[in-house]
C-alpha positions in Angstrom: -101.4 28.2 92.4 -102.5 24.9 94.0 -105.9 23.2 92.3 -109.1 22.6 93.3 -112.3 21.3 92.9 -115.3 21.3 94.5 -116.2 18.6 97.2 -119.6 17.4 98.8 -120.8 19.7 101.6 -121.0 16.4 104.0 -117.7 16.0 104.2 -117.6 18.8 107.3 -119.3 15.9 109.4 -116.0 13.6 109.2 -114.2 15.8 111.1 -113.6 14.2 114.8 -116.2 15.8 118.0 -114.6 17.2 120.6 -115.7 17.5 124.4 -117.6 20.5 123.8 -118.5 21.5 127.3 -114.6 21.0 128.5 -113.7 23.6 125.3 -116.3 25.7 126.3 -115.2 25.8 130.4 -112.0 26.5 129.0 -112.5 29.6 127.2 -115.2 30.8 129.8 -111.5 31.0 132.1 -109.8 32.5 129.4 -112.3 34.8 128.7 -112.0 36.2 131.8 -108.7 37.1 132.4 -109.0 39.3 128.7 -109.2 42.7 130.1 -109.8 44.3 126.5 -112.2 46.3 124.5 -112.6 44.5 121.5 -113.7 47.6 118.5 -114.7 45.6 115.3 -114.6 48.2 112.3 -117.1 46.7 109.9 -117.0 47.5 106.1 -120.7 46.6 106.0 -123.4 46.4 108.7 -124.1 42.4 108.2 -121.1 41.7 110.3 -123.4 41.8 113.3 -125.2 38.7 112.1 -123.8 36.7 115.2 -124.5 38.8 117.9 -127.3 40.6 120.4 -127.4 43.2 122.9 -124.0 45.4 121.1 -123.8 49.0 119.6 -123.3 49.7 116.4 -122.1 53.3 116.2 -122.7 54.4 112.4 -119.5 56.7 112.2 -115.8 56.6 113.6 -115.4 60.3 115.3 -113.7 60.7 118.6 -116.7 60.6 120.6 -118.4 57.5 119.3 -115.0 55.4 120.1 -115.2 57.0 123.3 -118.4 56.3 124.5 -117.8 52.4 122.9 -115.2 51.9 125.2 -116.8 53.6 127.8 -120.1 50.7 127.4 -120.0 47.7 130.0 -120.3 45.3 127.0 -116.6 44.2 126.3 -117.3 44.4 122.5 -118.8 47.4 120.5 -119.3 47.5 116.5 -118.4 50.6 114.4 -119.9 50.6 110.9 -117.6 52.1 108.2 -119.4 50.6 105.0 -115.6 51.2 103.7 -116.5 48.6 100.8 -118.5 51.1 99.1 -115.2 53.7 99.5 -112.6 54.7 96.9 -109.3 52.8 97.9 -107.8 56.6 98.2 -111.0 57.1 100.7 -110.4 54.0 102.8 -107.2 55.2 103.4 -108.1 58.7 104.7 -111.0 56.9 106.8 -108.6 54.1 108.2 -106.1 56.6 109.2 -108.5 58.4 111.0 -110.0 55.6 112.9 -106.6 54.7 114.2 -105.8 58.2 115.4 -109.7 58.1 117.0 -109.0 54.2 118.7 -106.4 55.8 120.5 -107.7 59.1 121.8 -110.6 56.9 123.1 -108.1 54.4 124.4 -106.2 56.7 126.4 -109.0 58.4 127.4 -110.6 55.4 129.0 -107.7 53.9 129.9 -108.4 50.6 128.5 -106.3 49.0 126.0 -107.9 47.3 122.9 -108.3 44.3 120.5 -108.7 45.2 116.3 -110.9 43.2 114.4 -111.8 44.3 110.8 -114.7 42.4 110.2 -115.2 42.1 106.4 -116.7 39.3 103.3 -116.6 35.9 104.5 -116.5 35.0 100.4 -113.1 37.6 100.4 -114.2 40.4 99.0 -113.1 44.2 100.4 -110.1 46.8 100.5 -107.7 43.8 102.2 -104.9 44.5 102.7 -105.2 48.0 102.5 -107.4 48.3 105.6 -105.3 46.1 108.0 -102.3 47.6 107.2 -103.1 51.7 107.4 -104.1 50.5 110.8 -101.5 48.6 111.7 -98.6 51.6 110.2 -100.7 54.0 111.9 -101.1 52.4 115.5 -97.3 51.0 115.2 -95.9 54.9 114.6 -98.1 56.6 116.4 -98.4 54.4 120.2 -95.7 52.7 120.0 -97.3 49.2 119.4 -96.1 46.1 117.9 -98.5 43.8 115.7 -96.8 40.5 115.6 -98.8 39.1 112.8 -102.2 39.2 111.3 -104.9 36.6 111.8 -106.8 35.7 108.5 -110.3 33.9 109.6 -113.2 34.3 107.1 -115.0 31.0 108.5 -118.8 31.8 108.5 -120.9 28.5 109.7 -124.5 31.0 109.2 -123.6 31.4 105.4 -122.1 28.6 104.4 -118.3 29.3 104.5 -115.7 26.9 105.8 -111.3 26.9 105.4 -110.2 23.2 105.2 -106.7 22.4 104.4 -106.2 26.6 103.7 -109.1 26.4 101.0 -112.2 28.4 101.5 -115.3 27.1 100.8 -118.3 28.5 100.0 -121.7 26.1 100.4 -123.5 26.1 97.2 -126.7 23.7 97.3 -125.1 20.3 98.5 -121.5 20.9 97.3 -118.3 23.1 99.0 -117.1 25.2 96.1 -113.9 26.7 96.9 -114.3 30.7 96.8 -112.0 31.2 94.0 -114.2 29.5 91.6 -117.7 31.3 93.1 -119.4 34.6 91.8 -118.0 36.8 94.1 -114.4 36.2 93.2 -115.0 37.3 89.8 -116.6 40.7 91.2 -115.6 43.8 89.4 -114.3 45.8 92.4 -112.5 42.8 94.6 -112.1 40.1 92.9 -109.5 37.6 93.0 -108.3 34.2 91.9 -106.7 31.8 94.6 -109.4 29.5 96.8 -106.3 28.5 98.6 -105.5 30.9 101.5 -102.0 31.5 101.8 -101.8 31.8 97.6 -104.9 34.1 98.5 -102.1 36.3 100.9 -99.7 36.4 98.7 -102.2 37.4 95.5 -103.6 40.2 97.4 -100.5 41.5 98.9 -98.8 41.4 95.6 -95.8 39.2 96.9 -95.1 41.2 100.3 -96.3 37.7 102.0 -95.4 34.5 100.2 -97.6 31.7 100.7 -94.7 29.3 101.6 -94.2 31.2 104.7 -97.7 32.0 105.5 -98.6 29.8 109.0 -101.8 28.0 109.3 -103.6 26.2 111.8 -105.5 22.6 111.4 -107.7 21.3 111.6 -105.8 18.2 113.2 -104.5 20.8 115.9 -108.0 22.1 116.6 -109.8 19.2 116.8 -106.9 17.7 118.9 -107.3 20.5 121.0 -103.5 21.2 121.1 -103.2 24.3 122.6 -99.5 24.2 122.9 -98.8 23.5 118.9 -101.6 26.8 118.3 -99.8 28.7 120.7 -96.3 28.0 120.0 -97.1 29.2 116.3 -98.7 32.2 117.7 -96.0 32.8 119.8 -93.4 32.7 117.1 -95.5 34.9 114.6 -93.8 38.5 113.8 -93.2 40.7 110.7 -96.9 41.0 110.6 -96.9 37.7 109.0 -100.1 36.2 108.0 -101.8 33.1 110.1 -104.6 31.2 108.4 -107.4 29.4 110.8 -109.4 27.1 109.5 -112.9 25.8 110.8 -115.8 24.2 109.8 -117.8 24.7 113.1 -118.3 27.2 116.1 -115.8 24.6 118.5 -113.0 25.2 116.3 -113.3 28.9 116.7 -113.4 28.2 120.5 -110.7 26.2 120.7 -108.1 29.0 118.7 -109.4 32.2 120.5 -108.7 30.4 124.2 -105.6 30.2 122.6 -105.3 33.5 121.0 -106.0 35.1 124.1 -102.9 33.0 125.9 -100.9 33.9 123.3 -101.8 38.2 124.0 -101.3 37.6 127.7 -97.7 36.8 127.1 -97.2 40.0 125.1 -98.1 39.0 121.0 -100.4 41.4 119.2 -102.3 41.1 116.8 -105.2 42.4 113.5 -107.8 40.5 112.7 -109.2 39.9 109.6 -112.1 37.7 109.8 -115.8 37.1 109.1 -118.4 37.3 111.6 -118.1 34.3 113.9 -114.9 35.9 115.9 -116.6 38.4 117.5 -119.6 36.4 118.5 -117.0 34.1 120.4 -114.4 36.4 121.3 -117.0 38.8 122.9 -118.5 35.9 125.1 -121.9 36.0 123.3 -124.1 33.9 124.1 -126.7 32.1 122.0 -129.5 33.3 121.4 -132.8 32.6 119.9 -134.3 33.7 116.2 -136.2 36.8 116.6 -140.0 36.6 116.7 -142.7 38.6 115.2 -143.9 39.9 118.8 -140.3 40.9 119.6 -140.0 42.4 116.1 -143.5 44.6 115.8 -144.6 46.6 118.6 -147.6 49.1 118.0 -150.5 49.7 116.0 -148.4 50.5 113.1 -151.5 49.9 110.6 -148.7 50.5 107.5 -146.8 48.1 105.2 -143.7 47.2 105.3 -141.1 47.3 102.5 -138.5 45.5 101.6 -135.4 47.1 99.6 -133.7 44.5 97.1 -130.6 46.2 95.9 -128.1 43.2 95.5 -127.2 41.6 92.6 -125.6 37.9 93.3 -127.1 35.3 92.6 -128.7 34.0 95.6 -130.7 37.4 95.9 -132.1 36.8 92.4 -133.8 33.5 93.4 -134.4 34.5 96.5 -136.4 37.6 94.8 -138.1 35.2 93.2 -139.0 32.9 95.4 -140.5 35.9 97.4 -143.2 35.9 94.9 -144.9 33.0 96.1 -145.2 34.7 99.7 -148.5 33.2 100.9 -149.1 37.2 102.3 -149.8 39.5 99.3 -147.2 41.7 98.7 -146.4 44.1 95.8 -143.2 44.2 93.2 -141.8 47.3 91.7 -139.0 47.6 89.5 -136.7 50.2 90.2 -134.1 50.7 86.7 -130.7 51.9 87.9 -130.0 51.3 84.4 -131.0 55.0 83.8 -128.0 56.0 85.9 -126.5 57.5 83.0 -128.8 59.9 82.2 -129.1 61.8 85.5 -132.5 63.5 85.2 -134.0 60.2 84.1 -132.5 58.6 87.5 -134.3 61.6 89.6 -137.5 60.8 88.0 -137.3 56.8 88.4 -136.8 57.8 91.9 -139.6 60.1 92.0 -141.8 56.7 90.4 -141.1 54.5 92.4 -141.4 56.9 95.9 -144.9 57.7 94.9 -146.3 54.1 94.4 -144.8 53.1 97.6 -146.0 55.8 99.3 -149.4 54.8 98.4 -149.5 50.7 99.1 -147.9 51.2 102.8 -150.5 53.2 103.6 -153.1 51.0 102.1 -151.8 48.7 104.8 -149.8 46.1 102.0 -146.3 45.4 101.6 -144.5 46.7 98.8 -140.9 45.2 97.9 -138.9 47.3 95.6 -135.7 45.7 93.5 -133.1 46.4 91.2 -133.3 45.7 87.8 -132.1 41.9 87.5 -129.8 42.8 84.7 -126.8 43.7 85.9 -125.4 47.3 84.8 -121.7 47.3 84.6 -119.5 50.4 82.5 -117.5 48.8 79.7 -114.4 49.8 81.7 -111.6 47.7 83.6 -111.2 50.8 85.8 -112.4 49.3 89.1 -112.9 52.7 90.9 -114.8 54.1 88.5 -117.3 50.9 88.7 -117.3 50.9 92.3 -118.4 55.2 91.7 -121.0 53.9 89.3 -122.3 51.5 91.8 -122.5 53.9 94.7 -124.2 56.3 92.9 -126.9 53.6 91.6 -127.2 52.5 95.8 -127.4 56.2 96.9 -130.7 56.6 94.3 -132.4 53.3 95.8 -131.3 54.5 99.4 -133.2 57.9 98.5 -136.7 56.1 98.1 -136.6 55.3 102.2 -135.3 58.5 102.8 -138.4 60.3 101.2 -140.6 58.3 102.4 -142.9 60.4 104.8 -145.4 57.3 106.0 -143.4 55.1 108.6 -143.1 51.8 107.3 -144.0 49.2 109.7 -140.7 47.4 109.2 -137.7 48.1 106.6 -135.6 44.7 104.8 -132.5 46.0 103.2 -131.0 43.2 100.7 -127.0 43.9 100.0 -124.8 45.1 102.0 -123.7 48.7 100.5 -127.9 49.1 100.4 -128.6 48.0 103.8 -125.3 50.7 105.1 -126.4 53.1 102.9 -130.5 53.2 104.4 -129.2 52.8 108.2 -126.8 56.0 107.8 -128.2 57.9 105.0 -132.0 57.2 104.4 -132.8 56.4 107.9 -129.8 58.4 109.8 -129.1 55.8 112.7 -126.1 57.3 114.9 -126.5 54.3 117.5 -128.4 51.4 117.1 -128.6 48.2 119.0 -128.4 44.5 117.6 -131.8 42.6 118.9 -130.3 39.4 117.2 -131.0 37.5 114.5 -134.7 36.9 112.2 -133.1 34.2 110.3 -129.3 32.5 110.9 -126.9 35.5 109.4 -130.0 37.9 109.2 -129.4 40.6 111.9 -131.8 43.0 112.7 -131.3 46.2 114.7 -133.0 48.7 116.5 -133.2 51.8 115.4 -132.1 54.5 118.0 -134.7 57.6 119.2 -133.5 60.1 116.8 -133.4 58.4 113.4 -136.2 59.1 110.8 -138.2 56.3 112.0 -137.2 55.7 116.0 -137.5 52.1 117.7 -137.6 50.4 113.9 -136.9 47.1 113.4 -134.3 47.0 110.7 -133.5 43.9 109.2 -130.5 43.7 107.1 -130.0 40.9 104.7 -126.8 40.2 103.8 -126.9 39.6 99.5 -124.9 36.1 99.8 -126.6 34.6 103.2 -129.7 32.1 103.6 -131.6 29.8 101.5 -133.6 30.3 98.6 -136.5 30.5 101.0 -135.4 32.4 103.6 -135.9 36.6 102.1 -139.9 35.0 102.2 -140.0 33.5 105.2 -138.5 36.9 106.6 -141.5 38.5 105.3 -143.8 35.9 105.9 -142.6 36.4 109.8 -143.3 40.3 109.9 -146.7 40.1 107.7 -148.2 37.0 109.6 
């Protein structure tokens, strides 16, 4: 496994410009001629965090995937939350989504582009995901994936591939992931920061790294669309192709290309974070959300804000959120008691009643997690991952009983921010307004959810500053 250290988070600004607007031009053409629905199957609902004005349909039957590719949007988003499934669950769903894709396909008429949108720091069931859908499309329409594009650049959160490493920003330094937090998490963690070993680790030696292809920075920046597309073009076996990027133009520069590459016949998966979609679906930027786009009505309630994650960056950003120059009040929630099942119910029943009564009072309330960590003294990952669903389905439970509407909801974590949209809050449909913060995405709810027309902002555990969880709230209490 290759070594590395950590390098200053400057060094992204040596990389040559490019001609923006002639990269841009360039891709508007080949954006056009992609006659495609693009269906990004996200494993959690932050992967929106780039985009506005797109469904997210909040399960994967038949007649969601039909009325996706039915919408004049090229692009439509279909939450599975799959990171919170059983790898024996993940399976059953992904083979289901791929028989659905292509009742909807042939029902439309209208051929499609995969992207499964997952952890820009690497975590989630990869490769088990790509490659049910990929087995299942191959023997089932006929298709022929050519090769699998690996893309986890995130510029909103801090994650950037240079030379095949990942990086994750960490104050002012680049931290390759393989040395961060989350590659030391109990359900998905690996060891290689370097991308191709990364393939190889996680397919357990079906893809060696010495034959995984990559494309530079040099290429990119170079804007060599021939070299990119003569790699793409020679890609089969469902071989593995690493991108890396450290800003939007790179992306730009690689999906004109991508989309050259699928006009001459090449298919393929990706696997990527969440700046793909924004630029592959043609979206537009847009700017942050405001408070008068956010709250509508003469809600008099509080708001609450939901604080289930556990990394890092969501503890100091809970307790930064203490020095929110709105008052706002804390409450503990202990999933610690998740072992004792009655003494769970009745935490649950606590916590439900307090907040019940400071919304209504007109005052924010912000409910979080125990800060200590619960973990089972067990290496069995699945029965971790049961543990932790069972823990997220408790704090999910105090929005569902909630009978005073809330005059906006902040999820923090991604299983807990999946969990209240489809459990607590029962969203079948909801639409992305855009972004409160960069990588903060905040949707709509849709007119037959618990609390219709809601402003639902979900905050990703690993995204923002230390600031930004209170600035949110400073935005929606000011």
């Amino acid at each position: 496994m290759r070594e590395v250290n950590p390098i200053r988070a400057e060094f992204i600004q040596t990389f040559p410009p490019v001609d923006e607007a002639t990269v841009s031009n360039t891709l508007d053409k080949e954006l056009h001629k992609l006659e495609r629905k693009i269906v990004v199957l996200d494993d959690d609902p932050t992967g929106v965090q780039t985009v506005h004005g797109i469904s997210v349909y909040t399960d994967w039957i038949v007649d969601s995937f039909k009325k996706g590719f039915s919408e004049k949007n090229c692009m439509f988003f279909v939450l599975t939350n799959s990171r919170a499934f059983s790898e024996e669950k993940t399976i059953c769903v992904h083979k289901e989504i791929a028989k659905n894709i292509l009742e909807a396909s042939r029902y439309t008429g209208k051929d499609f582009i995969l992207i499964s949108r997952s952890d820009s720091t690497l975590r989630g069931h990869y490769p088990i995901e790509t490659e049910v859908l990929r087995t299942e499309l191959e023997r089932n329409a006929g298709m022929k994936f050519d090769g699998e594009i690996i893309f986890p650049f995130f510029k909103e959160g801090g994650r950037f591939t240079i030379d095949n490493i990942h990086y994750v920003k960490e104050g002012d330094k680049l931290v390759p992931a393989g040395m961060t937090e989350f590659a030391r998490d109990k359900s998905f963690g690996y060891q290689s920061s370097d991308l191709r070993d990364w393939c190889e680790e996680k397919t357990k030696g079906l893809y060696l790294a010495k034959n995984v292809i990559y494309i530079t920075l040099d290429e990119l920046r170079n804007i060599d669309y021939s070299s990119i597309e003569n790699k793409l073009l020679g890609v089969s076996g469902f071989n593995k192709i690493i991108v890396n990027a450290v800003d939007y133009i790179d992306v730009k520069i690689f999906i004109s290309t991508y989309i050259r590459a699928i006009n001459k016949g090449k298919r393929f998966i990706f696997r990527s974070a969440a700046a793909v979609p924004k630029v592959l679906g043609g979206i537009p930027d847009k700017g942050l959300l405001r408070k008068a786009e956010l709250i509508t009505g003469q809600n008099s309630n509080g708001g609450i804000v939901l604080v289930g994650s556990h990394v890092n960056k969501t503890t100091l950003q809970l307790e930064e959120l203490k020095n929110c120059k709105h008052p706002i009040e804390f409450i503990e929630f202990n999933q610690h008691l998740v072992l004792d099942k009655i003494g769970l119910l009745k935490e649950v029943d606590r916590v439900v009643a307090k907040v019940e009564q400071i919304i209504k009072e007109g005052r924010t309330v912000v409910v979080y997690t125990k800060r200590e960590r619960f973990d089972l003294e067990t290496d069995n990952k699945e029965k971790q991952l049961a543990c932790s669903v069972e823990i997220s389905d408790a704090v999910t439970s105090i929005i569902g009983r909630l009978s005073s509407r809330p005059n906006f909801i902040i999820a923090k974590g991604g299983i807990t921010s999946s969990d209240v949209g489809t459990k607590a809050l029962h969203v079948k449909r909801a639409t992305v307004m855009g972004q409160i913060k960069p990588g903060i995405p905040v949707w709509r709810t849709d007119q037959n959810s618990k609390f219709p027309n809601m402003p639902y902002v979900i905050f990703p555990g690993n995204v923002g500053e230390i600031s930004t969880l209170r600035e949110c709230v400073e935005i929606l209490t000011s």
